[in-house]
N, C-alpha and C positions, 0 to 999 in steps of 0.2 A: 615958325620953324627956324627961321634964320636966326633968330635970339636966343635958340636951346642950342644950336651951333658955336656961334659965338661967345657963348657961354663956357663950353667946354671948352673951347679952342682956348680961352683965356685962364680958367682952369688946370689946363694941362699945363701952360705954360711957366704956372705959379708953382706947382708940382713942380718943374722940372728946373725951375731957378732954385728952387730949395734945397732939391739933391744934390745941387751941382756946389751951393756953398758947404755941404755938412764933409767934412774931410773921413775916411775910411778910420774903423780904428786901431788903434795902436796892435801891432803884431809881430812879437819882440823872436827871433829867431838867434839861438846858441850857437856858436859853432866854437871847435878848438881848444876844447876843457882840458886842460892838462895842471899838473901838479910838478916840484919836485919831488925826488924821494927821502926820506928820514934815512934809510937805508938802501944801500944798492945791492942790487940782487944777488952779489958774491957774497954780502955778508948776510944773507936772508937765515943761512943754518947756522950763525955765530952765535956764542953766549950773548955778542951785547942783543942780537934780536929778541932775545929772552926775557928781556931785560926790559918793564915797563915804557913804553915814552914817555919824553916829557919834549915841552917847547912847546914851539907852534910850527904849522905847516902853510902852504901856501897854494890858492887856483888862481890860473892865470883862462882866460877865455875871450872870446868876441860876440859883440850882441851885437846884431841889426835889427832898428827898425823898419817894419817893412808897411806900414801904414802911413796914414795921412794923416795924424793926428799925433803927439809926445808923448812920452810915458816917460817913468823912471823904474830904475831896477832898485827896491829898496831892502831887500835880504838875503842873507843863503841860513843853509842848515846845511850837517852830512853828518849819518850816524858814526864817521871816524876821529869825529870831536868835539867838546863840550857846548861850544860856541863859533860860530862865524863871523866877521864882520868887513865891513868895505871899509878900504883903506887906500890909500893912496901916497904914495912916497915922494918927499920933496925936498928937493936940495938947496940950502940955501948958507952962503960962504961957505961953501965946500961941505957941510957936514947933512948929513942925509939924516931926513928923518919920516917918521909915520903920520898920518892926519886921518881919521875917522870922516867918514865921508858927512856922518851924523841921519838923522831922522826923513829930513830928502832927500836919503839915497843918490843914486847915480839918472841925472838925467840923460833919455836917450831922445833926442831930435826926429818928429818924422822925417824918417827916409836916410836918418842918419845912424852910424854906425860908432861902435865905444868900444876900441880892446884896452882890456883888462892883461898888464904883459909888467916884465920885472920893468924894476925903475921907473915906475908909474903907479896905475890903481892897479887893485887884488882884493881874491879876497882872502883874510886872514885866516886860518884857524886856527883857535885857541883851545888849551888842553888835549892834544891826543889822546885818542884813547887804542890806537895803535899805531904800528910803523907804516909807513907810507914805502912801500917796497917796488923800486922799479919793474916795471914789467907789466904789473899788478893794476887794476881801477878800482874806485870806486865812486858811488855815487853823490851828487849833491841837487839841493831842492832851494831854486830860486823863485822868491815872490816880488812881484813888479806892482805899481801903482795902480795897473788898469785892472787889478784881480788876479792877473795871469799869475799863474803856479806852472813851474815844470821842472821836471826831473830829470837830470841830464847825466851819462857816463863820461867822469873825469881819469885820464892816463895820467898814470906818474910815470914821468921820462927825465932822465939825465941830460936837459939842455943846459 
């Protein structure tokens, strides 16, 4: 009997070293989507709002990881423009420029946090397909390494 004991007893404890190295996993939380505007809301009823967009616009936001384990954040979409893409802004002798974050996306550190804010990363969007009007939101759809998909409401504010 005492060897069907100790059996378990050593069992458990095999178990229980196991769980203790496997790290939680990755569980990437958005906070703070915001955009500029294309247009500010005085000129929301002007001709030029009538007036196709063109350019590009811009989300700025904050990820936390809240897991034990790393992930990266490697895409956006938002049905307000053709394309999105991570980018990151870098200055170098004085003259600022863009860098595509590329195919390994943005890596996020378990436990660690990444904003996305001007004069840094962003993400880009390329082709409007309308005006980004202060006051106003709209949505975008970020995919991460671990699978994770979410959909998050982005404010356009005149910071």
């Amino acid at each position: 009997m005492s060897r069907i004991i100790l059996f378990f007893a050593i069992f458990a404890a095999v178990l229980t070293g196991c769980a203790a190295g496997d790290s939680t996993p990755p569980d990437v939380r958005v906070e703070q989507a915001w955009s500029r505007p294309t247009l500010f809301a005085d000129q929301a009823d002007s001709a030029e709002a009538s007036q196709l967009p063109t350019g590009t616009g811009v989300i700025y936001l904050t990820l936390t990881n809240l897991g034990g384990t790393s992930d990266a954040f490697l895409s956006a979409e938002s049905a307000v423009a053709e394309s999105a893409m991570l980018h990151e802004t870098r200055v170098e002798n004085e003259m600022a420029s863009m860098h595509d974050h590329g195919a390994g996306g943005v890596p996020i550190p378990a436990g660690g946090t990444v904003a996305f804010e001007p004069n840094g990363s962003h993400i880009m969007l390329m082709g409007l397909k309308q005006h980004l009007i202060e006051g106003q939101m709209f949505e975008v759809t970020l995919t991460f390494k671990s699978g994770k998909v979410v959909t998050v409401p982005v404010s356009i504010e005149n910071r």
